[in-house]
C-alpha positions as CSV (number, residue, x, y, z in Angstrom):
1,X,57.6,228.2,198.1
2,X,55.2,227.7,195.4
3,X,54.8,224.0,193.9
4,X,56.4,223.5,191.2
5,X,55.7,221.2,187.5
6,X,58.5,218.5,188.4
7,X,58.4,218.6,192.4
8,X,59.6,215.3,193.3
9,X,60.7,214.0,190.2
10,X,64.4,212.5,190.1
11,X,66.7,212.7,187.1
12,X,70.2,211.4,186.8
13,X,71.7,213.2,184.4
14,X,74.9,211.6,183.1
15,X,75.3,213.7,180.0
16,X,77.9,216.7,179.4
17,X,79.0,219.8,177.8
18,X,75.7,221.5,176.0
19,X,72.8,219.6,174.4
20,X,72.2,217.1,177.8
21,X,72.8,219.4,180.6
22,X,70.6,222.3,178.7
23,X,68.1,219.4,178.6
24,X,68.5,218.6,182.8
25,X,68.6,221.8,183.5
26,X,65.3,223.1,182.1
27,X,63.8,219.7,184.0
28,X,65.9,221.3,187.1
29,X,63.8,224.8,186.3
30,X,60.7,222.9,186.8
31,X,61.5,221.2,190.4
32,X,63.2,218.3,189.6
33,X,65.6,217.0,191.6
34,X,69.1,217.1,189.2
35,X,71.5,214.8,190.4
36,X,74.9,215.8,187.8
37,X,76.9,212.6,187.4
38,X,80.9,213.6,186.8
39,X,83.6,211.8,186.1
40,X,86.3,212.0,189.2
41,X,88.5,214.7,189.3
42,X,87.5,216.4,186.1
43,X,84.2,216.2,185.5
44,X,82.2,218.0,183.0
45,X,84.3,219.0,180.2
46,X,82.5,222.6,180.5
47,X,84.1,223.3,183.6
48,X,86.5,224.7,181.8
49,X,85.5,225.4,177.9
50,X,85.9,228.8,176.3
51,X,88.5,230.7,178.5
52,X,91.5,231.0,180.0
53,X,93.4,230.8,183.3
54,X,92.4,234.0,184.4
55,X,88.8,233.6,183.0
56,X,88.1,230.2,185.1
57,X,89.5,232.4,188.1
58,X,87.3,235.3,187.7
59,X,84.4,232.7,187.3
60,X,85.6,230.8,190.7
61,X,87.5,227.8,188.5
62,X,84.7,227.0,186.5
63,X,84.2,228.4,182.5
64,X,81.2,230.5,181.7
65,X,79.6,227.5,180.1
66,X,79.2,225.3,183.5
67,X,77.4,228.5,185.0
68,X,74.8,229.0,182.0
69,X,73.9,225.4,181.7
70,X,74.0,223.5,185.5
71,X,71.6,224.9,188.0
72,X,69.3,223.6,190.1
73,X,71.3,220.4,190.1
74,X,73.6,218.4,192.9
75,X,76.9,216.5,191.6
76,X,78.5,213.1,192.4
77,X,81.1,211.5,190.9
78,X,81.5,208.5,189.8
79,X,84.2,206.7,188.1
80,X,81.9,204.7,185.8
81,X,85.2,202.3,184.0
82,X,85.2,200.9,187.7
83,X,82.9,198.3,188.8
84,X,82.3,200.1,192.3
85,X,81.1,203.0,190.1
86,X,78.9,201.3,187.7
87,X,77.3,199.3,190.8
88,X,76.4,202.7,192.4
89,X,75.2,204.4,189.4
90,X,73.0,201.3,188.6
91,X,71.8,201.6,192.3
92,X,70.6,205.5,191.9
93,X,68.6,204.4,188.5
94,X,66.4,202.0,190.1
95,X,65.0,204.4,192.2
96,X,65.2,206.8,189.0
97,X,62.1,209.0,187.4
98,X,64.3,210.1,184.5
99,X,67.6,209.6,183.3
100,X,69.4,211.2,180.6
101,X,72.7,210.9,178.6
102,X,74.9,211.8,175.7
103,X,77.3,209.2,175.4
104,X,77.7,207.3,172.0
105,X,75.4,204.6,171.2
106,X,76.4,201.6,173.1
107,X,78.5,202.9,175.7
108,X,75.7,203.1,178.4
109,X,75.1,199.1,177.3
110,X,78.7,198.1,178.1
111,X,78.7,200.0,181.5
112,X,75.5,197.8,182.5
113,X,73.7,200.9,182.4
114,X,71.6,200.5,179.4
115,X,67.8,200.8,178.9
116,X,66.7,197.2,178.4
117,X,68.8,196.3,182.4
118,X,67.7,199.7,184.1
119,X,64.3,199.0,182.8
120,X,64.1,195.0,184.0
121,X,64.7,196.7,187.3
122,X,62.6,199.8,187.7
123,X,60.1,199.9,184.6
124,X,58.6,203.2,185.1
125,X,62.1,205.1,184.1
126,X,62.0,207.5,181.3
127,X,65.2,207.0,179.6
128,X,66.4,209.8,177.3
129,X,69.3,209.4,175.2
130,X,71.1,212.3,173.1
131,X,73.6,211.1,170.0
132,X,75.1,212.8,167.0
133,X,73.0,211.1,164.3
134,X,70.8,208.9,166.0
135,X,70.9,205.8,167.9
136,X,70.2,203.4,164.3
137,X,71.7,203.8,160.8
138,X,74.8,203.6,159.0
139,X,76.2,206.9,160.9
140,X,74.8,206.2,164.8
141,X,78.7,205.6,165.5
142,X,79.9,208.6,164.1
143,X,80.7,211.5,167.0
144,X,79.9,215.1,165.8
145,X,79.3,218.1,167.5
146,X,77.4,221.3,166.8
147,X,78.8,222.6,164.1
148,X,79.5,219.0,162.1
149,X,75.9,218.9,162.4
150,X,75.9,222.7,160.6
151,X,77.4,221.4,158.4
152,X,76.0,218.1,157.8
153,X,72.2,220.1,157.5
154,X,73.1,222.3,155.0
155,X,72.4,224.9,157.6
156,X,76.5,226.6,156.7
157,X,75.2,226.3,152.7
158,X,72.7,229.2,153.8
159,X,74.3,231.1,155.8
160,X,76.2,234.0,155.0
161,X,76.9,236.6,152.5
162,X,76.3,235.0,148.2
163,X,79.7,235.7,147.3
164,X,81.6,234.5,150.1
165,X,82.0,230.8,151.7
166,X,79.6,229.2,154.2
167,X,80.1,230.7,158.1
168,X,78.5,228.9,161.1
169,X,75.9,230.1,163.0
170,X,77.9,232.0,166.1
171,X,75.6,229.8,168.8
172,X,75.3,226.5,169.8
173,X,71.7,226.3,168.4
174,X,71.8,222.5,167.4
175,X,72.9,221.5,170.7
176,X,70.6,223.6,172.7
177,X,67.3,223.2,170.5
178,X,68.4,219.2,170.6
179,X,68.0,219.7,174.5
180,X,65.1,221.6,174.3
181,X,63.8,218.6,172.1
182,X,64.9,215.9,174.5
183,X,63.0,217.6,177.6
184,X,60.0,218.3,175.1
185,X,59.6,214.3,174.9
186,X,61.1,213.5,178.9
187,X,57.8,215.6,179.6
188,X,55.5,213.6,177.7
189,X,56.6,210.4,178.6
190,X,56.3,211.7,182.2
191,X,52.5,212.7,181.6
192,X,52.3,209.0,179.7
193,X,53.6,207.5,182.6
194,X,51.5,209.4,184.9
195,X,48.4,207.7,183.1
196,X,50.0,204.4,182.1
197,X,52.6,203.5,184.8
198,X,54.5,203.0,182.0
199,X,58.2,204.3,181.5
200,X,59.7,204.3,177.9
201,X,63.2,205.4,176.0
202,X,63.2,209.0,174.3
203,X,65.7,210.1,171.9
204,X,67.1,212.9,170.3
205,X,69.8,213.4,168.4
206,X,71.5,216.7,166.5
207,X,71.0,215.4,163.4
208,X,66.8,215.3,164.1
209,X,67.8,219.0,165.6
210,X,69.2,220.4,162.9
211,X,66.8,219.2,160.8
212,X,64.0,220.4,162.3
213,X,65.7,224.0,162.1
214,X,66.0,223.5,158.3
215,X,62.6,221.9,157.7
216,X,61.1,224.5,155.6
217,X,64.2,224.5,153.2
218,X,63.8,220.8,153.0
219,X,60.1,220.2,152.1
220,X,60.7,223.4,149.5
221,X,63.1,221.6,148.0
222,X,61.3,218.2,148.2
223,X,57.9,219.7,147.2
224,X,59.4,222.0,144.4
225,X,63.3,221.4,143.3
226,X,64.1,224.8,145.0
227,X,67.7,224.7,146.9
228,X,68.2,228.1,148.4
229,X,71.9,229.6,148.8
230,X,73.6,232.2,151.5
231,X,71.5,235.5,151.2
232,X,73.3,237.1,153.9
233,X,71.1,238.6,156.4
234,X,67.7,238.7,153.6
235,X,64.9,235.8,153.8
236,X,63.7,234.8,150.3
237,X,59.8,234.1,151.9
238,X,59.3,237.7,152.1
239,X,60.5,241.8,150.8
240,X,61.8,243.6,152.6
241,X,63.1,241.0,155.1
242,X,66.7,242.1,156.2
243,X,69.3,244.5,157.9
244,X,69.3,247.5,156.3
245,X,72.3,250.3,156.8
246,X,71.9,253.4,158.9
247,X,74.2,256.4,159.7
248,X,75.7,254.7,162.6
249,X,75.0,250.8,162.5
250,X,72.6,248.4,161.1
251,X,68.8,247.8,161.6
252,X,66.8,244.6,160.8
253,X,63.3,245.3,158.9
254,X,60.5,243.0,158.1
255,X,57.1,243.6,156.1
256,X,55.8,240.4,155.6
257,X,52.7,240.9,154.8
258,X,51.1,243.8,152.3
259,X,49.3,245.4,154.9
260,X,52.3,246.2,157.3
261,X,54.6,247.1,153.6
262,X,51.8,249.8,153.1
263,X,52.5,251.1,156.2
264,X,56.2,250.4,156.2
265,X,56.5,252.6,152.8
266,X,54.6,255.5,154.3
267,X,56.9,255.5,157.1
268,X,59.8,255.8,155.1
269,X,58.9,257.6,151.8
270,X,55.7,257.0,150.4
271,X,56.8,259.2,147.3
272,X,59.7,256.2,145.8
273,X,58.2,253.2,147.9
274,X,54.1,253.3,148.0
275,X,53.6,253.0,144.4
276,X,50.8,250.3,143.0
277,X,53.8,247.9,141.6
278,X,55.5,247.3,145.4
279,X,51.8,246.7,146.8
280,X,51.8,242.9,147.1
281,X,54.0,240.2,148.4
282,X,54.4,238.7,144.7
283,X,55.3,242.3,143.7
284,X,57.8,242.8,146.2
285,X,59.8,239.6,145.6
286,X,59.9,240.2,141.8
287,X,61.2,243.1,142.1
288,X,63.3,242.8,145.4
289,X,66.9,244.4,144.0
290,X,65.3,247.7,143.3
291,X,63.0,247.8,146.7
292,X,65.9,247.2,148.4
293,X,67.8,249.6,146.8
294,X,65.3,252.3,147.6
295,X,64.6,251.4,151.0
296,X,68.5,251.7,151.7
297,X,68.8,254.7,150.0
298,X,66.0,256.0,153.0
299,X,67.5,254.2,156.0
300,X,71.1,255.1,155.1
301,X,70.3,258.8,155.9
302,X,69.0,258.0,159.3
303,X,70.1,257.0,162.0
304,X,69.5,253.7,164.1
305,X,67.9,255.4,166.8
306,X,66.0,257.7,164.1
307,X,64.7,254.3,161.8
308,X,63.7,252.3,164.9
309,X,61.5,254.7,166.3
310,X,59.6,255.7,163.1
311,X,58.9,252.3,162.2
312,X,58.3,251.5,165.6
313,X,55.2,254.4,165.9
314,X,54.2,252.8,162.9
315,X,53.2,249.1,163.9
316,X,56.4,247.7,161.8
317,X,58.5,244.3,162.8
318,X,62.0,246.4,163.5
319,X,65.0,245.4,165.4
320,X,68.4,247.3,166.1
321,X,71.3,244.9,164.8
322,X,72.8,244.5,168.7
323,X,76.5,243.4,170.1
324,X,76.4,240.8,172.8
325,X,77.1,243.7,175.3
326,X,74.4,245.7,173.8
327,X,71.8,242.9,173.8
328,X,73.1,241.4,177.4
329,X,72.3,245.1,179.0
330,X,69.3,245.6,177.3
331,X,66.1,245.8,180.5
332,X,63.9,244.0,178.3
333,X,65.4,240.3,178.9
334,X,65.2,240.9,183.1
335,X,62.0,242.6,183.1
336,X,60.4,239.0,181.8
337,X,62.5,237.0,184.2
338,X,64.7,235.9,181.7
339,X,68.1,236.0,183.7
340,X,69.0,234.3,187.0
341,X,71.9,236.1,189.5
342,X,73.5,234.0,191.6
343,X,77.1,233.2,193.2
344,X,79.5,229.9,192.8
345,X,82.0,230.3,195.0
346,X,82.8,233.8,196.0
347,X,81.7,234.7,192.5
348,X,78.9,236.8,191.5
349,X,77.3,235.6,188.0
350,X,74.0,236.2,185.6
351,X,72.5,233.3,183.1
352,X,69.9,233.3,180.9
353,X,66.5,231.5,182.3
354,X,64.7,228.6,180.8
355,X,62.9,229.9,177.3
356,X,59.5,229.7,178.9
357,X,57.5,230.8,182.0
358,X,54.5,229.0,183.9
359,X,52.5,230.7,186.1
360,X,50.7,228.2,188.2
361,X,54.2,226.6,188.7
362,X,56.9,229.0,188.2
363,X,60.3,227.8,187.2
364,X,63.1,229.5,189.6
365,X,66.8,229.1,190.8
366,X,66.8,226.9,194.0
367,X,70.6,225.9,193.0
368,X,73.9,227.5,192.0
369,X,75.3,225.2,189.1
370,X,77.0,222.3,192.1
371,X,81.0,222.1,192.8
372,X,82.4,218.8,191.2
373,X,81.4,216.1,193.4
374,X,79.5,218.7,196.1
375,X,76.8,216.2,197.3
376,X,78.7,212.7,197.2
377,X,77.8,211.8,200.7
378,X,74.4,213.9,200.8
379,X,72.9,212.2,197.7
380,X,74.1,208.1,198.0
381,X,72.4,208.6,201.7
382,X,69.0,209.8,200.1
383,X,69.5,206.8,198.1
384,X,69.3,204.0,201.2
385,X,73.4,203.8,201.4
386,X,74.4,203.5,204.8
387,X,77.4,205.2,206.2
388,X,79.8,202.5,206.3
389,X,79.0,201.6,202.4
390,X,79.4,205.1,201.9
391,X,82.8,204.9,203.7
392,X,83.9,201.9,201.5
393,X,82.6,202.6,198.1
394,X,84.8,205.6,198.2
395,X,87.9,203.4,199.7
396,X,87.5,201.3,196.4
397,X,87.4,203.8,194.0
398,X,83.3,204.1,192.9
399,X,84.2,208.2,192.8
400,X,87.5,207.1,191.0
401,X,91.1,207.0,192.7
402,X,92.1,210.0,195.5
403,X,94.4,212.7,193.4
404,X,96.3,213.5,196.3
405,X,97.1,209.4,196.8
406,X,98.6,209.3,192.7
């Protein structure tokens, strides 16, 4: 197998549910060696978000969520509100690269596990740390979740149609860029600590992802007073910058820049759309209701199919308006290596890979996301526990009390 970025490197991931196991699992892509810290007998809460009964059993008892965001990982359980648990853990971080969590602030500290004692013990540890609104000021106590964090931003004040109320964004996209964010800076601390010997605390938080995703409507409105609204699917930089209605759907189309409009309005009808007072940007945002208006009046009378295609031959940013089950089949997204097939249990599934490729050390799928608990054994004896402490720490409850015993 070819090397890969992270070979050797070990993370113990205790986080859950999106941002922190999006974050371990990209490191996972890149060769890392995942270890998945659960809670006993339930584990991540993921296991079994977003469906049913009948949708954990045609998934082999886990929810669709576990599968997209836990390869290339191993699980153990531990029962960290026992001592026997919190020993152990403490045990697999000194001999730590990376660990990573999403608990509130100050819960790691009160299980022993925090920063300052892991790093007295093994100083080269990257420690990353995901929280709602970061890990100082008046709200680092507050919980929040994806869409709090929508709403906190501002992020639901621009989104939607103008004359109805705020919507959320239909994905996760706090949560997943906050991961994203967190494994950005667990990389560079690596490559610091590669030159250095020195291991450091990271941190990210929703509240720095989300604003990061509205940081252009921020420094507008700092720089010049502007507060933008819900402009449904239109972007006030540029015109036209939108969906547009066909015969038998929608399609997105976007001109940016004059030079692309010029060939944009040829495309579609030079006659109403290539006249002198639509040929810059400036003229094209003052007068964005009636280009609009005539660039609907063309793509109405077309169909999807029919618009793509024209604009396509003519070197123009256009994009059907796609379901999930359109999108999902589409060949494009496999032909770049962008989904993973694999099985969990007897069940066959498909997730979407990391966002990025490397070609000198590809990422890959060495793991199916890891049954709760899967590698208890396997993993505390990589980690210098001999087989009777093995025996015992599970006698005194370090992977929490046996179900079938209660």
């Amino acid at each position: 197998m070819a090397a890969k970025a992270l070979d050797g490197i070990r993370v113990i991931d205790f986080s859950r549910v999106f941002a922190g196991p999006a974050a371990a699992q990209i490191l996972g892509d890149m060769g890392a060696d995942v270890i998945k810290v659960e809670a006993p007998n339930v584990g991540d809460e993921a296991r079994y978000y977003g469906t049913d009964k009948e949708g954990l059993a045609r998934c082999g008892g886990v929810g669709p969520s576990f599968l997209a965001f836990n390869r290339n990982k191993r699980s153990i359980t531990l029962d960290l509100r026992s001592q026997a648990g919190r020993d152990t853990a403490f045990r697999l971080l000194e001999q730590a690269d990376v660990t990573l969590h999403n608990f509130r602030p100050g819960t790691m500290e009160r299980f022993g596990l925090g920063y300052d004692r892991v790093r007295a013990e093994n100083p080269g540890i990257v420690y990353g740390q995901l929280s709602s609104f970061g890990v100082e000021g008046p709200m680092r106590d507050i919980g929040a979740n994806d869409l709090s964090l929508q709403a906190h931003s501002g992020m639901m004040s621009i989104t939607g149609d103008p004359d109805r109320p705020p919507v959320r964004v239909g994905s996760a996209s706090i949560d997943l860029h906050a991961g994203l964010a967190l494994a950005t800076a667990i990389l560079g601390a690596l490559f610091h600590r590669q030159r250095s010997g020195e291991g450091q605390f990271v941190e990210s938080s929703l509240l720095r992802s989300a604003s990061d995703l509205m940081g252009y409507f921020y420094t507008e409105y700092w720089t010049l007073g502007i507060e933008r609204g819900r402009a449904g699917t239109a972007n006030h930089l540029s015109v036209p910058n939108q969906a547009f209605p066909t015969k038998d759907g929608s399609v997105v189309v976007i001109s940016p820049g004059d030079d692309m409009w010029k060939r944009c309005a040829e495309a579609l009808d030079k006659d109403s759309l290539g006249g002198p007072e639509y040929a810059t940007m400036f003229d094209r945002r003052q007068r964005r209701d009636e280009l609009i208006a005539k660039i609907t009046a063309v793509t109405q009378e077309m169909t999807s199919k029919e618009l793509i295609e024209r604009l396509s031959a003519a070197k123009v940013n256009v994009a059907n308006v796609n379901t999930i089950s359109q999108a999902s089949a589409d060949p494009q997204l496999p032909a770049i290596g962008g989904v993973y097939d694999f099985s969990y249990r007897t069940v066959q599934a498909r997730a979407v890979a990391a966002p990025f490729a490397m070609q000198g050390t590809p990422l890959d799928l060495r793991r199916s996301p890891p049954e709760l608990g899967a590698h208890n054994r396997e993993i505390l004896a990589e980690f210098g526990f001999s087989e009777s402490e093995i025996d015992r720490l599970a006698q005194i409850g370090a992977h929490g009390p046996d179900p079938k015993a209660q």
